[in-house]
C-alpha positions in Angstrom: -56.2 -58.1 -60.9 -53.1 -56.3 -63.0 -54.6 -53.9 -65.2 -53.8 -54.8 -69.2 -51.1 -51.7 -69.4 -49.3 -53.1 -66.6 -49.1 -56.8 -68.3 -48.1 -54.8 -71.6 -44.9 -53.2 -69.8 -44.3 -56.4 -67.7 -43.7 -58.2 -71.1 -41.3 -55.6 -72.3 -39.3 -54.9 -68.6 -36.5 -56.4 -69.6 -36.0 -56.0 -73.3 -32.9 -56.6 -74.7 -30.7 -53.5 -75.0 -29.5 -51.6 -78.4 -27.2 -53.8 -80.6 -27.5 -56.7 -78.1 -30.2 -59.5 -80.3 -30.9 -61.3 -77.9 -34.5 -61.7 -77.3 -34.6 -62.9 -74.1 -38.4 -62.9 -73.4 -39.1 -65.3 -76.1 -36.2 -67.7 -74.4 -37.0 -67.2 -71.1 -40.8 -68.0 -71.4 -43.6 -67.1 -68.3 -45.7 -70.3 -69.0 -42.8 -73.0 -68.5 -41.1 -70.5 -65.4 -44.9 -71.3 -64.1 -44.8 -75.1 -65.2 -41.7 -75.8 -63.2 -42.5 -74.1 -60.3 -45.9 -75.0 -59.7 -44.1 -78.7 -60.2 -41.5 -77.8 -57.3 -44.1 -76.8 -55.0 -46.9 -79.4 -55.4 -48.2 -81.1 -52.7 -46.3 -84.5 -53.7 -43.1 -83.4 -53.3 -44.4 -83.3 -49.4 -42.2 -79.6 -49.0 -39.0 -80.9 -50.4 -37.7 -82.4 -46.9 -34.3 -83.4 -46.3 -34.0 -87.2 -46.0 -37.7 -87.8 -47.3 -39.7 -89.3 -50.6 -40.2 -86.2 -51.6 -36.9 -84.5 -52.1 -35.7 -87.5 -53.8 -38.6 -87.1 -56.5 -37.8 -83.0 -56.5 -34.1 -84.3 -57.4 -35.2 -86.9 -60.4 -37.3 -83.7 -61.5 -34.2 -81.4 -61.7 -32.5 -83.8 -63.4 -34.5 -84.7 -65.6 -35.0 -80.9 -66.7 -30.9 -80.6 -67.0 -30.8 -83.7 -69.0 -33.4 -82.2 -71.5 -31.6 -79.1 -71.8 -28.4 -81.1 -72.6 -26.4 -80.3 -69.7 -23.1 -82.1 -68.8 -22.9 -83.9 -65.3 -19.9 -82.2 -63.3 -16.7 -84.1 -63.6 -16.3 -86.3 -61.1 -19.8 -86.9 -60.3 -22.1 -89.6 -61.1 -24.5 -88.0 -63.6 -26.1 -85.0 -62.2 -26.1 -86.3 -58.7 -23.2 -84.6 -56.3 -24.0 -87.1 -53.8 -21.9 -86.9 -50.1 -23.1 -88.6 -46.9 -23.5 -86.7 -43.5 -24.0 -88.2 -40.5 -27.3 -88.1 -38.5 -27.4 -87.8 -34.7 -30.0 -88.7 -32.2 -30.4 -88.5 -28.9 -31.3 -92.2 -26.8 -32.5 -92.2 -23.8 -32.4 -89.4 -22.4 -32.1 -89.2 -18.2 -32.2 -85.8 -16.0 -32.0 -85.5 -12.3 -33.1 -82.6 -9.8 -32.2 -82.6 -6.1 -32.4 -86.5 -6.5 -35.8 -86.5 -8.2 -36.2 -87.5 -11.6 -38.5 -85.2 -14.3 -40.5 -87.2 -16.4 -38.8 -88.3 -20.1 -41.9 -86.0 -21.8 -40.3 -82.8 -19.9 -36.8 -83.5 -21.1 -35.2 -82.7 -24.8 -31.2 -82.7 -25.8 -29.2 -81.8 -28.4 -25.7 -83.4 -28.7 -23.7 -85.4 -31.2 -22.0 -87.4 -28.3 -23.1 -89.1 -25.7 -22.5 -88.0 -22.1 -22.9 -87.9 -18.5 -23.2 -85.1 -16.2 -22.6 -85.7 -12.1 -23.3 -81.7 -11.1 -21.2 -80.7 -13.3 -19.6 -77.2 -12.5 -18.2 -76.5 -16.2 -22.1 -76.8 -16.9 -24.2 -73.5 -17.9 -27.4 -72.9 -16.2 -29.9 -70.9 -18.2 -33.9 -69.8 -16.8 -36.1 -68.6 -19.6 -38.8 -66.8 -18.8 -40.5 -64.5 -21.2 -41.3 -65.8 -25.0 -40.3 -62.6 -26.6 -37.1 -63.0 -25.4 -35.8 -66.5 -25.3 -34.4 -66.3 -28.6 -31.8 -63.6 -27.8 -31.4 -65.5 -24.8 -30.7 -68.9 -26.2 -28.4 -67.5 -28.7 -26.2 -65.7 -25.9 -26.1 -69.4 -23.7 -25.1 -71.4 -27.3 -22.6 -68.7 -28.4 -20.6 -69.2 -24.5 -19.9 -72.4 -26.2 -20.6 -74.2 -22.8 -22.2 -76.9 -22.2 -26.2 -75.9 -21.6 -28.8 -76.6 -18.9 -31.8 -74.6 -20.2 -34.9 -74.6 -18.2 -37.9 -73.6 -20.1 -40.5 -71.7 -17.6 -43.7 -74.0 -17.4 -45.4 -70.8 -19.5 -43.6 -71.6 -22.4 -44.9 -75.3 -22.7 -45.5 -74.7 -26.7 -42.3 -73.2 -27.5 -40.5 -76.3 -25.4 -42.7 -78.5 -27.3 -41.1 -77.2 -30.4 -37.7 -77.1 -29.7 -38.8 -81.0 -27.9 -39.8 -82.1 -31.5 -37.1 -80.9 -33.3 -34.4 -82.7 -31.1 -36.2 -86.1 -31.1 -35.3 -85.8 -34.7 -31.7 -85.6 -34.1 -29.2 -83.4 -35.8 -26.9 -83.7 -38.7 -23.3 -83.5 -37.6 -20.7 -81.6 -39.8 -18.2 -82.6 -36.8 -17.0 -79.2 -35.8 -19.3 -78.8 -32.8 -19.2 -80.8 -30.0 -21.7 -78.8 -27.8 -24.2 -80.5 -25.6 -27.6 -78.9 -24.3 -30.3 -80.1 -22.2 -34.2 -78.6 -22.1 -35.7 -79.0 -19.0 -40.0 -77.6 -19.0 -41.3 -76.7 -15.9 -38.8 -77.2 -13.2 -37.2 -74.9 -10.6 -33.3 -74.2 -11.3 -31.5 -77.2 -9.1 -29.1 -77.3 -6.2 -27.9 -80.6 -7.8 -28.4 -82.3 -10.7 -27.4 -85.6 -12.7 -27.9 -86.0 -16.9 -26.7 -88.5 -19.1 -27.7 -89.5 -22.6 -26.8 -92.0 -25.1 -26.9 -91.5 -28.8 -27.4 -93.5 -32.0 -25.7 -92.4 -35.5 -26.5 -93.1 -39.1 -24.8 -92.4 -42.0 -27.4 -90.7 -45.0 -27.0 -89.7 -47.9 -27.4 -86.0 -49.5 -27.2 -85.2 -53.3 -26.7 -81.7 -54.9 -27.9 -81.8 -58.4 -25.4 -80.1 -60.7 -25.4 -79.3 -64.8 -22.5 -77.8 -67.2 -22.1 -75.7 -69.8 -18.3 -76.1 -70.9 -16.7 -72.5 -71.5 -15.1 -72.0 -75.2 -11.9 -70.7 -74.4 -12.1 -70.2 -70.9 -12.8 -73.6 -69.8 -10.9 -73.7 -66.4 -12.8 -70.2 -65.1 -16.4 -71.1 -63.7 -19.4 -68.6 -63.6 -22.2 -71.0 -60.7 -26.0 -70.2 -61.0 -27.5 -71.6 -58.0 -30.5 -72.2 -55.1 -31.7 -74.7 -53.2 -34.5 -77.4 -53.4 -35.4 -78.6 -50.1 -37.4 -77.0 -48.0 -39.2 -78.1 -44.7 -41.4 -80.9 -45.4 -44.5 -81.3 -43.1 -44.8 -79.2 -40.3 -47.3 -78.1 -37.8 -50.4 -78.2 -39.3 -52.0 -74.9 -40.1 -55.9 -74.7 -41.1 -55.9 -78.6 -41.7 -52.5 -78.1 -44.1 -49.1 -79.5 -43.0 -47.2 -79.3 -46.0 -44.2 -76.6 -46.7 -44.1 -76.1 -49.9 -41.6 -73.9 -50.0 -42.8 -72.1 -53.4 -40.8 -69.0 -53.0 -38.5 -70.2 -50.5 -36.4 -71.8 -52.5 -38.7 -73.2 -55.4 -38.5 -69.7 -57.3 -34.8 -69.7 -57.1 -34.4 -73.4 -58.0 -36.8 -72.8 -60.8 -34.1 -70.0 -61.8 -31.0 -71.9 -62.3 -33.3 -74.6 -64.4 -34.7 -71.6 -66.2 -31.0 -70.3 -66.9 -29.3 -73.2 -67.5 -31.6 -74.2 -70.5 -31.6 -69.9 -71.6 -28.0 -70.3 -71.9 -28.2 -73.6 -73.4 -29.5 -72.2 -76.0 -27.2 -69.1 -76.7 -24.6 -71.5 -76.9 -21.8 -69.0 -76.9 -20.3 -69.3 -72.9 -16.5 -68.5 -73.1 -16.2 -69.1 -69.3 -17.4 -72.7 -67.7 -20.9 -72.5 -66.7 -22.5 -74.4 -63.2 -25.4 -74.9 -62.6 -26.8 -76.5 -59.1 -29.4 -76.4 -57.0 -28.4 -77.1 -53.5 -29.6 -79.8 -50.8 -30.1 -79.2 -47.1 -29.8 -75.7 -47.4 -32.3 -75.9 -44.4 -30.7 -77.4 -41.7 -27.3 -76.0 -42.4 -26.2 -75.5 -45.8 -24.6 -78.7 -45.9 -24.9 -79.2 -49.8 -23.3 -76.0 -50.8 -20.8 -76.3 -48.2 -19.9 -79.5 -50.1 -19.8 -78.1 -53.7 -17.3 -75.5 -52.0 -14.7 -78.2 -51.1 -15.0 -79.3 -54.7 -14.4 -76.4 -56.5 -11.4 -74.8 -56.7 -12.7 -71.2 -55.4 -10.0 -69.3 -57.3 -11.6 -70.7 -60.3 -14.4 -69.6 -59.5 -15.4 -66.4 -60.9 -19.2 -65.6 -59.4 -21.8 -67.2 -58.0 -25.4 -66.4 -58.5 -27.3 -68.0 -55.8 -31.0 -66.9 -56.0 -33.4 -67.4 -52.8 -37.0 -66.5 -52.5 -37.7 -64.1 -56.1 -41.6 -64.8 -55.8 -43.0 -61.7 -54.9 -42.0 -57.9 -55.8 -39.3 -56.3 -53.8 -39.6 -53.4 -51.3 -38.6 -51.3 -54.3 -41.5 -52.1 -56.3 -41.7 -53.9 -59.4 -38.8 -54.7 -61.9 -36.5 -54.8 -58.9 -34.2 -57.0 -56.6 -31.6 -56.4 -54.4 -28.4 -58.2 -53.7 -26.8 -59.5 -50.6 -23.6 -58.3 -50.0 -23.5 -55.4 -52.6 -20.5 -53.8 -50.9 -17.9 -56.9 -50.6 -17.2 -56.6 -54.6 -17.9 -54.3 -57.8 -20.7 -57.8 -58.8 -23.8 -55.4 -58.3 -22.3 -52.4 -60.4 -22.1 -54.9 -63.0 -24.9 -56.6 -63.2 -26.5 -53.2 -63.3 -23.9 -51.9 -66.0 -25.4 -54.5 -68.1 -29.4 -53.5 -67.4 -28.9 -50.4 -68.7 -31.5 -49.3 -71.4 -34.1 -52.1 -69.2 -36.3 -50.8 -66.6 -34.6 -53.6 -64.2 -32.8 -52.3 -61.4 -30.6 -54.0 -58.8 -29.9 -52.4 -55.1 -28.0 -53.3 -51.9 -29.6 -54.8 -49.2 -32.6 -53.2 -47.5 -32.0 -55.5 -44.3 -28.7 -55.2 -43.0 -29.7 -56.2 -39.8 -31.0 -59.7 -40.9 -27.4 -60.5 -42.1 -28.6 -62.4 -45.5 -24.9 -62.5 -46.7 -24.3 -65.3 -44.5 -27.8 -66.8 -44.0 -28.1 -68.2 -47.5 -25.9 -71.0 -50.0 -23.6 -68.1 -51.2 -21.7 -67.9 -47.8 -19.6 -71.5 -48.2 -17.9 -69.7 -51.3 -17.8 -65.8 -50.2 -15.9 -67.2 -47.4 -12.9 -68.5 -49.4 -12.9 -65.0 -51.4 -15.3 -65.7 -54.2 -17.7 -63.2 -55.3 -20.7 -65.2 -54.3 -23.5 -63.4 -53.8 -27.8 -63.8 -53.0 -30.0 -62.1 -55.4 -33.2 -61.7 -53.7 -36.8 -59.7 -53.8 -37.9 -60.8 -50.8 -39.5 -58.7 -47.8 -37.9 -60.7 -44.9 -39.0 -59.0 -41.9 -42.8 -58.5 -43.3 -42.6 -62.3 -45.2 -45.8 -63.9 -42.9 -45.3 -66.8 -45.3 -41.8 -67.5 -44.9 -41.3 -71.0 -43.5 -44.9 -71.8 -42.9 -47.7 -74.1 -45.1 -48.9 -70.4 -47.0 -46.0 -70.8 -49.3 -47.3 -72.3 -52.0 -47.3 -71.6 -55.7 -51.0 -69.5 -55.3 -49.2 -66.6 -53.4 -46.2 -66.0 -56.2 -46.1 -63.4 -58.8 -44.7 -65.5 -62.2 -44.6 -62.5 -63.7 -42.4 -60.5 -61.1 -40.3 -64.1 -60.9 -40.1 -64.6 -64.6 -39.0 -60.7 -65.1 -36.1 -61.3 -62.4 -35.2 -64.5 -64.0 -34.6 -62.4 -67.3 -32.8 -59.7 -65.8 -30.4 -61.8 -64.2 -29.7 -63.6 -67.5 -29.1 -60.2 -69.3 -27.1 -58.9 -66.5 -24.8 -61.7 -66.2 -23.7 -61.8 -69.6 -20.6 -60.2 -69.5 -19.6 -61.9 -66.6 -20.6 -65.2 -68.3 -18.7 -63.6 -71.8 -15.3 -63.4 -69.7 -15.5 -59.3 -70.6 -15.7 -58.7 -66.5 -14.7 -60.1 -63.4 -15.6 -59.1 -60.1 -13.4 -58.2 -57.3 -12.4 -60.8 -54.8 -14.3 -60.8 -51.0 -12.1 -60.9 -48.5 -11.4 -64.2 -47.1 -13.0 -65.3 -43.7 -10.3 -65.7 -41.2 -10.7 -68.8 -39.3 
């Protein structure tokens, strides 16, 4: 339990500045940051799935919270829904032959969005996994040869082909740029010969970002985006009788953010620059929702982009800390942290180089075109046991560490938001 001093200074950690009257701890309030998340992350919105029940009712919620703030829909969009179609694969059946002998449909999984037929075919790439602590690393070096893939699971790793197995059944949604085709194979020795074919099926679904304005006063045409995403997993393996992903911190604290913001400057009332506001869709299986609002922005209009992911807990640094992805692409971090001085809010680089967040989360469809999109963050990645399991859920957040970031990223974007700054440019992705 927090002792009473440390609740005393948690109310106070981001105070507004000297000469700055803003009192944003009365506008940015713990007990509706709580209301809205706990409402993200219940158990009926069934983890916030792509394509399911319950990320259409996670959508009607979002709106509905932008509609009582009195947010604008995004021109060009009908109402709050940014709503695009992608096109969902899935394998039919299936057929693989060794030495002449067929291996039963229940040992068999493919990935491809097209179907095809392979007599022995030489251009084919023959992979043998072996050891579970490595197969990732070793799958990742057969997909990146851009080949097409023969990958025979040793019989050892049965659960980790029984994974991979479920996942493909599902199909895959096709941003038609990739074109590679893979076949899992459990329990069979690597072939002299061999014959696979598979057919496919393909349906067109729909996806929806959900996205709110503020109209800037006099800069109207320059755009400052606030963003995370909503979905999450859905139901997964169960765990302890549970199969539901909430996804509380992963991305309902960053959703809950961008609501949280959008209403804080709602309020204020005095934007000069356009504000967005969207919470992204099917962040999980690709980023294919802010890959969209990319196309539909112009990006040198676009002057930031907050995207917040996973703020539920207290950074490596401790409390009244986060760190940003990215923080040496542009001056967007010296900023923010420009603006928290007097506060005991700080902002640093980030801890995990290694894990390469710039590009893992919805701020990489705009960095790439040179915006100064960035991922404000406090999560503990390589020590997250919760991350993408049925343990995230809204009992393991801190409100007060989320509702304290929340605030200092309101305060710290306001002179970005005022049109006083503007970042430097990322370079542009070459393609």
């Amino acid at each position: 339990m927090k002792s009473k001093l440390f609740i005393a200074a948690a109310a106070l950690l981001v105070a507004p500045v000297a000469g700055f009257c803003q009192d944003v701890n009365k506008m940015i309030v713990q007990t509706d940051v709580e209301r809205v998340i706990k409402t993200l992350s219940a158990d009926d919105m069934q983890g916030r799935g792509t394509f399911t029940p319950g990320i259409e009712k996670a959508a009607n919620f979002v709106e509905g919270e932008f509609k009582a703030a009195g947010l604008k829909p995004m021109e060009g969009n009908q109402g709050y829904r940014q709503t695009f179609y992608q096109t969902r694969i899935k394998p039919v059946n299936p057929k693989v032959i060794f030495d002449g002998v067929a291996i039963p449909d229940e040992k068999v999984a493919v990935n491809t969005n097209m179907a095809f037929n392979w007599k022995s075919d030489t251009t084919v790439k023959v992979t043998k996994l072996t050891d579970e602590a490595n197969f990732r690393k070793q799958l990742g070096t057969a997909m990146r040869s851009g080949k097409k893939l023969l990958i025979i699971f040793d019989a050892s790793l049965a659960d980790v082909f029984k994974r991979v197995r479920d996942r493909a059944v599902k199909g895959m949604i096709s941003d038609g740029t990739s074109s590679q085709q893979i076949v899992y194979v459990l329990g069979a020795s690597e072939p002299k010969s061999f014959d696979a074919s598979c057919e496919v099926s393909k349906e067109n679904l729909s996806l929806s970002n959900i996205v709110g304005v503020i109209p800037g006063k006099t800069k109207p045409n320059e755009y400052v985006v606030f963003g995370g995403h909503y979905d999450h997993l859905g139901i997964i393996k169960p765990m302890q009788g549970d199969s539901i992903a909430n996804g509380a911190d992963d991305d309902a604290s960053g959703t809950t953010a961008v609501i949280e913001l959008a209403k804080y400057y709602k309020k204020l009332n005095n934007n000069q620059r356009t504000l967005i506001f969207v919470t992204f869709t099917a962040e999980e299986i690709g980023g294919f929702g802010s890959r969209y609002f990319a196309t539909k922005v112009n990006p040198d209009q676009v002057i930031a982009l907050f995207n917040i992911e996973m703020i539920g807990k207290a950074s490596k640094f401790g409390e009244n800390s986060a760190f940003i992805t990215g923080f040496e692409r542009s001056d967007f971090g010296p900023i923010l942290q420009r603006n928290l001085e007097g506060t005991a809010f700080k902002f640093y680089p980030d801890p995990y180089p290694e894990q390469n967040l710039f590009y893992r989360s919805d701020n990489a469809s705009l960095a790439a075109v040179g915006v100064p999109a960035h991922t404000i963050s406090t999560d503990q990645i390589p020590t997250d046991k919760l991350y993408h399991t049925v343990k995230d859920e809204f009992g393991s957040l801190d409100v007060t560490n989320i509702t304290a970031t929340i605030r200092a990223i309101a305060l710290s974007s306001r002179s970005i938001v005022s049109g006083k700054d503007t970042p430097t440019r990322i370079p542009k992705l070459e393609n």
